[in-house]
N, C-alpha and C positions, 0 to 999 in steps of 0.2 A: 193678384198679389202684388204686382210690380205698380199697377196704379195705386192703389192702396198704398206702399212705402213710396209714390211720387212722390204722392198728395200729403202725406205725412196722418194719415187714415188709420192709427193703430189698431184698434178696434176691428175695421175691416182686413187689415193686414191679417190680423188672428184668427178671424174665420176662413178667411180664402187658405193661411196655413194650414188651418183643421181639415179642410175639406182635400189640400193635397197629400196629407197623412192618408186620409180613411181613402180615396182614391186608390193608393196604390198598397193596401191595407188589404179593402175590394177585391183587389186584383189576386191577391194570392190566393182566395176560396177557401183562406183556413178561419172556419167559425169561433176556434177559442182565441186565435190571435184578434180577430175582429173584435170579439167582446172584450177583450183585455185591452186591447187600446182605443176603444171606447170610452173607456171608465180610465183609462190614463191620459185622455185628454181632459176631458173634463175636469180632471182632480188637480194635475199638474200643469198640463200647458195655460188653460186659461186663466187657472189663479194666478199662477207665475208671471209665466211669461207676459202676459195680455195687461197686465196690471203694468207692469215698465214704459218708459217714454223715451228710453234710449235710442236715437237715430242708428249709433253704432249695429247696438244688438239685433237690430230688424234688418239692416242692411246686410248684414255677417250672415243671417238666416237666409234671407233670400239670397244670397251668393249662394249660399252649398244647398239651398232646396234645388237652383240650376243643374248644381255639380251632379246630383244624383238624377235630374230628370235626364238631362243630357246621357249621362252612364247608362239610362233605361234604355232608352232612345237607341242609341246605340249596340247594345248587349253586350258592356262589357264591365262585365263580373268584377275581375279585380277595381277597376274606378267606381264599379258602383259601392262594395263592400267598404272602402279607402272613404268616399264620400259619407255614407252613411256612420260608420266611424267618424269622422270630423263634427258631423254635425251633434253626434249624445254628447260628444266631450263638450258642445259648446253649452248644451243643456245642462250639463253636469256640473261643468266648472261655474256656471252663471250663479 
């Protein structure tokens, strides 16, 4: 993902984000949330988001995709919920 917004790669940006969605999506072993955000990337992030050329908005994503692997990485709960929050409102608000 960080090569991808080097290079200025949106496209790939978008998939390497898709893939660290279902990644840690995977990880929880809950089958309805996996198929629900299956079908909500597909509908939403890739039309959306993947369709935009904003350096901003790719940069802002990959900052708090860190914030939350870091919080993983870590185990700490409160920064990971705080990051995870930050990042729907950026979805949200876009």
């Amino acid at each position: 993902m960080v090569r991808a917004y080097q290079k200025i790669e949106y496209t790939d940006f978008c998939h390497a984000d898709m893939r660290f969605h279902l990644i840690i999506v995977d990880a929880a072993q809950n089958v309805l949330l996996q198929e629900t955000y299956r079908r909500y990337l597909d509908l939403f992030l890739f039309r959306s988001i993947c369709n935009e050329n904003d350096d901003r908005l790719f940069g802002r994503l990959l900052y708090q995709h860190q914030k939350i692997f870091n919080a993983l990485k870590n185990r700490q709960v409160d920064a990971l919920v705080s990051a995870v929050n930050d990042h729907y409102s950026t979805l949200i608000l876009h």
